[in-house]
C-alpha positions as a Markdown table, in Angstrom:
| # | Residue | x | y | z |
|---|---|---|---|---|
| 1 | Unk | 0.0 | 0.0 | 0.0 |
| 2 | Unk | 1.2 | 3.4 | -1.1 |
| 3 | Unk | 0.8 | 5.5 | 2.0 |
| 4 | Unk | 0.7 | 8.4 | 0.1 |
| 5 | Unk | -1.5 | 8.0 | -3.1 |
| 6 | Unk | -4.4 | 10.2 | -3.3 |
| 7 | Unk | -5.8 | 8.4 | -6.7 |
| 8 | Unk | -9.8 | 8.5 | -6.2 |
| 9 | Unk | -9.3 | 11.6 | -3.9 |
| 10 | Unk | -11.0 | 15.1 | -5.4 |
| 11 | Unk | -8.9 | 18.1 | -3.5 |
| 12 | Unk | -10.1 | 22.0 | -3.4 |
| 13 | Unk | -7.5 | 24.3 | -3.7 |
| 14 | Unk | -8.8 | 27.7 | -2.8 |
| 15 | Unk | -6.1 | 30.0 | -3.1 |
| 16 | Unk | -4.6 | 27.6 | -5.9 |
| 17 | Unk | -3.8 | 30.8 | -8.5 |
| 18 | Unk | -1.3 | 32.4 | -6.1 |
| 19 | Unk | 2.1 | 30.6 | -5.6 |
| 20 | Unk | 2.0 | 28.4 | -2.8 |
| 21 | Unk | -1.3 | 27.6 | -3.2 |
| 22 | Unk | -0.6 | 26.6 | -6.9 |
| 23 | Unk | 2.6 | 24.8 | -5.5 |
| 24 | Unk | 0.0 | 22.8 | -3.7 |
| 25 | Unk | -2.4 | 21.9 | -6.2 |
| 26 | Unk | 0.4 | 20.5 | -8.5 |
| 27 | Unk | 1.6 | 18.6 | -5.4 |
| 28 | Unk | -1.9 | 16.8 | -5.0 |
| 29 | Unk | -2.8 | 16.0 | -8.3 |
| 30 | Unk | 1.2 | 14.8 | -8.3 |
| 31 | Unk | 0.1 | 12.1 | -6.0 |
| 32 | Unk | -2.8 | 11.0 | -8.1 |
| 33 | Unk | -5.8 | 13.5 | -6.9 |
| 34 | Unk | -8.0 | 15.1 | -9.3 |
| 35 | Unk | -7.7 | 19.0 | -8.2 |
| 36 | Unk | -10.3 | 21.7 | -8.4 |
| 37 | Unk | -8.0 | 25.1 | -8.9 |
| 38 | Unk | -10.0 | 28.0 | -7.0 |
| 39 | Unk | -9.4 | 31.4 | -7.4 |
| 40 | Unk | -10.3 | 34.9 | -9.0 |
| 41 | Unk | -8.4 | 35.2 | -11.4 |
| 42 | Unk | -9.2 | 33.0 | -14.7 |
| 43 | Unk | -5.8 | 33.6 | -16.3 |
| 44 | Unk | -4.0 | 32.3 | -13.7 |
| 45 | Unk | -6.5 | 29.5 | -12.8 |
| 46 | Unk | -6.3 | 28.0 | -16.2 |
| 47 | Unk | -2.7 | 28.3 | -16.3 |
| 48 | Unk | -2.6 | 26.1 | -13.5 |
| 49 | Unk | -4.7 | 23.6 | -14.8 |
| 50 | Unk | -2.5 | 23.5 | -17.9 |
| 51 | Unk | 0.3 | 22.9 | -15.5 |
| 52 | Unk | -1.1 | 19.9 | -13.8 |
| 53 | Unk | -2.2 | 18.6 | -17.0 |
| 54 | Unk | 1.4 | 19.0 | -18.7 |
| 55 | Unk | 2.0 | 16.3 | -15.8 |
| 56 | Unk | -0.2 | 13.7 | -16.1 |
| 57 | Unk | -2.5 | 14.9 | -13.6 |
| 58 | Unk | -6.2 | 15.8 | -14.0 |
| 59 | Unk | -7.5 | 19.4 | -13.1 |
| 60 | Unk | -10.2 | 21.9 | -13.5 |
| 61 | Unk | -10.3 | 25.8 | -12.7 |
| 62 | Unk | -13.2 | 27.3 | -11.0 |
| 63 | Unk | -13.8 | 30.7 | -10.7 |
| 64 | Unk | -14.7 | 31.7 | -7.2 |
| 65 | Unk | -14.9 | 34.2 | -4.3 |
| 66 | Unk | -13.6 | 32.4 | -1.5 |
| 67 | Unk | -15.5 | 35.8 | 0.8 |
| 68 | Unk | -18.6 | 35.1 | -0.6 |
| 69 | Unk | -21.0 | 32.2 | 0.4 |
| 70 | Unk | -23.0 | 32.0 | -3.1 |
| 71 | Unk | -19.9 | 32.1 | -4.8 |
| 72 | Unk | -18.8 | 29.5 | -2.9 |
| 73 | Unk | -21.4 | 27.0 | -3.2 |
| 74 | Unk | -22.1 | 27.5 | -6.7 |
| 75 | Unk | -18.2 | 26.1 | -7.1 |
| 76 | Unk | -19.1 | 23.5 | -4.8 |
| 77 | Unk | -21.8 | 22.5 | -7.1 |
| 78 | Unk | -20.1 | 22.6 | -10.2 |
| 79 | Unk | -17.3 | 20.8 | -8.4 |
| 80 | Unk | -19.4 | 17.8 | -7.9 |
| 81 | Unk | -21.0 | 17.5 | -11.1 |
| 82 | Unk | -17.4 | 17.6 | -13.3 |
| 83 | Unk | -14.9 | 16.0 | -10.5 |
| 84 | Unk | -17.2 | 14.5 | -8.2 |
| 85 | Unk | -17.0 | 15.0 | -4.1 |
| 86 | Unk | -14.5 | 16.8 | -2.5 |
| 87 | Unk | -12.7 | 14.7 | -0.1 |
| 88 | Unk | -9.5 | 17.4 | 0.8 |
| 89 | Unk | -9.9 | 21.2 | 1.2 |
| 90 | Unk | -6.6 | 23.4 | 0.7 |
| 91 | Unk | -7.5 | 27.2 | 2.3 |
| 92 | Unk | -4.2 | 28.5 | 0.9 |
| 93 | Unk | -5.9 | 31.8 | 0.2 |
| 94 | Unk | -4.7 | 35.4 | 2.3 |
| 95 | Unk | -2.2 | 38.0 | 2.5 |
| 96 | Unk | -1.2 | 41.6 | 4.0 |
| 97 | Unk | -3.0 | 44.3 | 2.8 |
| 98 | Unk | -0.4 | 47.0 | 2.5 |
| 99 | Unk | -2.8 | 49.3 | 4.3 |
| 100 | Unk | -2.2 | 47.8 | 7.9 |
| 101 | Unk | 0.7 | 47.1 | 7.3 |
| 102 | Unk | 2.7 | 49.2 | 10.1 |
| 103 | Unk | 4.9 | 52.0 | 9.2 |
| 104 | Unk | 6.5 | 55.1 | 10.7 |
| 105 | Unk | 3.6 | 56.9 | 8.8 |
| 106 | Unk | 1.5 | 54.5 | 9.6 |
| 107 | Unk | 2.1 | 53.7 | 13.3 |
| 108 | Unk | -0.5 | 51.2 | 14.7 |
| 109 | Unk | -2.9 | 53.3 | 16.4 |
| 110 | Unk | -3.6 | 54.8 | 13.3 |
| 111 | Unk | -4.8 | 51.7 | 11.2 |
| 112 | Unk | -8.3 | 52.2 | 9.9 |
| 113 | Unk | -10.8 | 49.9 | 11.7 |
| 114 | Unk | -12.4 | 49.4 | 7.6 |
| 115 | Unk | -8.8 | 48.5 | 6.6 |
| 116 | Unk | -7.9 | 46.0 | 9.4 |
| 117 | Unk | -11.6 | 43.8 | 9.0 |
| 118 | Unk | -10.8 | 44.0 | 5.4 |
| 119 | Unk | -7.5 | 41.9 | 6.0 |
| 120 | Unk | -9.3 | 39.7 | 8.5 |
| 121 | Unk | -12.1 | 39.4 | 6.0 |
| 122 | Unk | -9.3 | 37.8 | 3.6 |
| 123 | Unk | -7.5 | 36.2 | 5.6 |
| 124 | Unk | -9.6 | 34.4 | 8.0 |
| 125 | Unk | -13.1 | 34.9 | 6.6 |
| 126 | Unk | -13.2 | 34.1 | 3.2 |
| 127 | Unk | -9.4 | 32.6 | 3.8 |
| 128 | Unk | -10.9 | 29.6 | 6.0 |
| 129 | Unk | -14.6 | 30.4 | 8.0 |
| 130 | Unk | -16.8 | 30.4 | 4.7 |
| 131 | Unk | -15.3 | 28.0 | 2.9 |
| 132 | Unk | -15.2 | 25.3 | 6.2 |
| 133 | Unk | -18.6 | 26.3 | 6.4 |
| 134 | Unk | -19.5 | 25.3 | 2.6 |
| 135 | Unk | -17.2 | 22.1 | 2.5 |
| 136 | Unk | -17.0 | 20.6 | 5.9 |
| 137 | Unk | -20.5 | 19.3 | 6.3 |
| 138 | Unk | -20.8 | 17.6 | 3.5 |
| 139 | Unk | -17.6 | 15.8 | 4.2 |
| 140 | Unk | -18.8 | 15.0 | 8.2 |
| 141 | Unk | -22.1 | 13.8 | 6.3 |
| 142 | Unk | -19.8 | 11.4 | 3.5 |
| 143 | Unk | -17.7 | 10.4 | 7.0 |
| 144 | Unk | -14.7 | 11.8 | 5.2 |
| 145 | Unk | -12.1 | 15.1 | 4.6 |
| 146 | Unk | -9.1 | 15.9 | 5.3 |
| 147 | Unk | -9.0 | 19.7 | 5.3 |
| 148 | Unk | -5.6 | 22.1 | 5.5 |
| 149 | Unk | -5.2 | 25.8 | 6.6 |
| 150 | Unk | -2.8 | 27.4 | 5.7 |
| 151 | Unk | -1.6 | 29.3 | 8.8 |
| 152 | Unk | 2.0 | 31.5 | 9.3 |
| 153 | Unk | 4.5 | 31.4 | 11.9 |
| 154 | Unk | 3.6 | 35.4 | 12.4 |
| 155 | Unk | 0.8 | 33.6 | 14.1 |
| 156 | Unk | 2.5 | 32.0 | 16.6 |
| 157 | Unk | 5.1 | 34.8 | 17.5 |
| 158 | Unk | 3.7 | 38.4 | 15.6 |
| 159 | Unk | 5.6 | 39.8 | 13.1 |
| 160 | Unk | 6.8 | 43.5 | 12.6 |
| 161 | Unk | 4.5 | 45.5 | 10.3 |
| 162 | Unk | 1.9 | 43.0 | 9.6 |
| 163 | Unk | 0.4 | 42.9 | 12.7 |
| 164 | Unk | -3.5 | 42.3 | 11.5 |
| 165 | Unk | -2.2 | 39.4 | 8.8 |
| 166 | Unk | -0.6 | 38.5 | 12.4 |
| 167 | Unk | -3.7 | 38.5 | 14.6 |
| 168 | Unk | -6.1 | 36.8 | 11.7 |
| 169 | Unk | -3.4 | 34.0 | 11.1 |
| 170 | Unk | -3.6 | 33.2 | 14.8 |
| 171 | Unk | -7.3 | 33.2 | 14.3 |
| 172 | Unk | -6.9 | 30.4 | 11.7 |
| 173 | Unk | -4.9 | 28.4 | 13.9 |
| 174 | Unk | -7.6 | 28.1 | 17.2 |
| 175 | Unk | -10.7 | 28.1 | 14.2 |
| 176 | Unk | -8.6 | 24.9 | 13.2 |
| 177 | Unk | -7.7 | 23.5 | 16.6 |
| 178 | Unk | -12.0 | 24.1 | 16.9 |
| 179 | Unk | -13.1 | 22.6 | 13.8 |
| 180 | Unk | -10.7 | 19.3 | 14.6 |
| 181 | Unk | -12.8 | 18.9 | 17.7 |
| 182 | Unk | -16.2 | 19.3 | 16.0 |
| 183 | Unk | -15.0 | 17.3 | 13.5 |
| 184 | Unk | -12.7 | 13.8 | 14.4 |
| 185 | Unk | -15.8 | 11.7 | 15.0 |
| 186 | Unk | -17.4 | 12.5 | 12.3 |
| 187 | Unk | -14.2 | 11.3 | 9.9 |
| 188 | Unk | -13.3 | 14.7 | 8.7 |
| 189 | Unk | -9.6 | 16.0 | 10.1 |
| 190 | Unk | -8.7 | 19.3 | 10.2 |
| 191 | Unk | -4.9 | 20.6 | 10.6 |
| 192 | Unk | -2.6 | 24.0 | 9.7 |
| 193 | Unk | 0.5 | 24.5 | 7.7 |
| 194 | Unk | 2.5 | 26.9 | 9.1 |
| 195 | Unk | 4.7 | 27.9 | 6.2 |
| 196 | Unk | 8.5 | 29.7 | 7.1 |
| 197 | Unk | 9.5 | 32.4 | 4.4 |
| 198 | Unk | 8.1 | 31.8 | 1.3 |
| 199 | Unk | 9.1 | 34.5 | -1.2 |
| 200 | Unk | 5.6 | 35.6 | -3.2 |
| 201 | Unk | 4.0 | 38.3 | -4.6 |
| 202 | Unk | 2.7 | 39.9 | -1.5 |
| 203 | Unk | 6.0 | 40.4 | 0.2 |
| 204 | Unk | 8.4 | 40.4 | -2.3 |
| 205 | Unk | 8.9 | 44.1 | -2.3 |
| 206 | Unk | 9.1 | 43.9 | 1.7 |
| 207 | Unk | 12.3 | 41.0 | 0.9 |
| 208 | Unk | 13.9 | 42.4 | -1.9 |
| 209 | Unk | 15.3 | 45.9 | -3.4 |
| 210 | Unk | 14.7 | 46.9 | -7.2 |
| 211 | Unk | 18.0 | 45.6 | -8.0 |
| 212 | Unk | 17.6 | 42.3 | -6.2 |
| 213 | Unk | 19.6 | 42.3 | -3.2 |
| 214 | Unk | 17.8 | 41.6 | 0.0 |
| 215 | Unk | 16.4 | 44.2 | 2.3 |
| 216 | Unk | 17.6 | 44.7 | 5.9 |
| 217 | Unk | 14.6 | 42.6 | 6.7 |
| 218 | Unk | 15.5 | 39.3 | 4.7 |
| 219 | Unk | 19.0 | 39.5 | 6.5 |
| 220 | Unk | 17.2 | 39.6 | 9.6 |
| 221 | Unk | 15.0 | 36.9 | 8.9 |
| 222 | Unk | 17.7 | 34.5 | 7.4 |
| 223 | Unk | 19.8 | 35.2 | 10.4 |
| 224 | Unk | 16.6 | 34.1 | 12.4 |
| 225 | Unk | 16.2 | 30.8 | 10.2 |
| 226 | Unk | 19.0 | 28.0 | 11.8 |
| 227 | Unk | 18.5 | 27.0 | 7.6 |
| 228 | Unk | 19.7 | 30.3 | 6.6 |
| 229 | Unk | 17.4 | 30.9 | 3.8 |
| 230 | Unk | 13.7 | 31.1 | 2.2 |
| 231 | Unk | 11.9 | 28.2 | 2.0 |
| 232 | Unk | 11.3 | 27.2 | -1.9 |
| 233 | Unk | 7.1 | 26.6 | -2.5 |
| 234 | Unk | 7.3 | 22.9 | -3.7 |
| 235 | Unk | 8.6 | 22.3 | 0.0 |
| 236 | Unk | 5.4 | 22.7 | 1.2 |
| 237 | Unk | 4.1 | 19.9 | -0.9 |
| 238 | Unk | 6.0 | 17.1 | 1.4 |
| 239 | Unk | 3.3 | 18.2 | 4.3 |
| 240 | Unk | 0.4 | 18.5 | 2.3 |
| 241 | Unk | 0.4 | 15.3 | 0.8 |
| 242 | Unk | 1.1 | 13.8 | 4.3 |
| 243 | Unk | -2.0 | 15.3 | 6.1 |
| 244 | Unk | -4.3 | 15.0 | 2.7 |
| 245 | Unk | -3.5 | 11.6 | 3.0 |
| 246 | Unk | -5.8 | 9.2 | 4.8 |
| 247 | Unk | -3.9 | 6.5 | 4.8 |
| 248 | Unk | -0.9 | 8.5 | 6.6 |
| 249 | Unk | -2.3 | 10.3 | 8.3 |
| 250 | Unk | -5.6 | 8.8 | 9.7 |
| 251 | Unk | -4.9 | 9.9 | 13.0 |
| 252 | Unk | -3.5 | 13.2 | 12.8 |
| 253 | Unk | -6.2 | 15.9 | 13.4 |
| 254 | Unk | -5.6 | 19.4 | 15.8 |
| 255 | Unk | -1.7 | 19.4 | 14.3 |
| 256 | Unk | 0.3 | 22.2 | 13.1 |
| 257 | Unk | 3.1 | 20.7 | 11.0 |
| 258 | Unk | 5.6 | 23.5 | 10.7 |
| 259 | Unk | 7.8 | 24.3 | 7.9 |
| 260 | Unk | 9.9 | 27.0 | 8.7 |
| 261 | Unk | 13.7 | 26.0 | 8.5 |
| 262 | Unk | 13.7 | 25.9 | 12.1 |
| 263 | Unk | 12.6 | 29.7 | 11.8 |
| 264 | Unk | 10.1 | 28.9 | 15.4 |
| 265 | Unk | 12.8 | 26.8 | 17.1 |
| 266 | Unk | 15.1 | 30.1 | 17.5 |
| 267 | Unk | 14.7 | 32.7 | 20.2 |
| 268 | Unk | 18.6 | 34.5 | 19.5 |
């Protein structure tokens, strides 16, 4: 038995047009899943699906508004009729809105309250409440799911500067440590990713000058990683697999499998 083949396994990867999130769907439809690819942008979602395809794996872009509940279950809906019934969920949707994030202009006590729900909105919200909500009861009602939440190590010691993206990932994680309660009799696990420094979109300018070289703040977090580097996105694919996996993972539900470099194991 292969511990780790999803064949007959339909994943939802919400989220699955950004980079990690895309790293992710490739992952799972590498290990034999069929993969619904999530997102807002079309582009990008069919791209993915072209990807996936290019390796042998079977894939299908839906477009969808993780922060609303209509949009939401109309994907679910159209899910089921072309890949059949989700049996994983991948919340790899969020990010910082540049508007909290904290600045000498933009000092803390002057974040606006519409600005900071907005990131929560994203990040916690639409990033893992609604779709939870949408998914998870019709897994508890098959007797089986495996759904991941992408969390961040900012939520388990708060980052500089992004101090709501902060305060909503550690939201995620006790939502999932809740939701794996609710859930473990009913067949459907629920655990969190806590990904390390993953250079993307959202932070790249916070990592990198225009020329390239890394900002103050990448030496700072390198030289608070025992690895001494970013993490690459197709290392998160190791983890996902693992807990999507119900034959490896059968009794793992409530975990937070970090993969940080080491980055949480540091104090100085």
């Amino acid at each position: 038995m292969n511990l780790f083949d999803l064949s007959g396994e339909v994943a939802v990867v919400i989220g699955a047009t950004g980079v990690l999130g895309g790293a992710l769907a490739e992952g799972l439809a590498g290990a034999g899943a069929k993969v619904a690819v999530l997102g807002r942008n079309a582009e990008r979602g069919e791209a993915r699906v072209k990807a996936i395809e290019a390796g042998g794996g079977r894939a299908a872009f839906f477009a969808c508004d993780a922060a609303s509940r209509c949009s939401l279950g109309e994907a679910h809906e159209q899910i089921e009729a072309k890949l059949g019934a989700p049996t994983i969920l991948v919340n790899a949707a969020g990010g910082n809105d540049p508007k909290v994030t904290v600045t000498a202009e933009n000092p803390f006590e002057k974040i606006a309250l519409e600005a900071w729900l907005a990131n929560f909105d994203l990040n916690l919200v639409g990033g893992v409440f609604l779709p939870c909500q949408e998914f998870g009861p019709a897994m508890c009602q098959r007797g089986k799911g495996s759904i991941i939440n992408i969390a961040s190590v900012s939520a388990h010691l708060p980052l500089s500067r992004v101090v709501s993206y902060s305060a909503a990932k550690a939201a995620v994680l006790n939502l999932s440590l809740f939701l794996a309660r609710e859930w473990a009799q009913k067949g459907v696990r629920v655990n969190t990713i806590t990904p390390g420094f993953f250079p993307a979109e959202q932070n790249r300018k916070l990592l990198f000058n225009d020329d390239g070289s890394p900002t103050a703040r990448t030496k700072a977090i390198w030289g608070h990683t025992p690895m001494n580097r970013f993490g690459e996105s197709k290392e998160l694919v190791g983890a996902a697999v693992f807990l999507a996996s119900h034959q490896a993972s059968s009794f793992v539900t409530g975990t937070d499998l970090q993969v940080d470099g080491g980055y949480l194991s540091q104090t100085i």
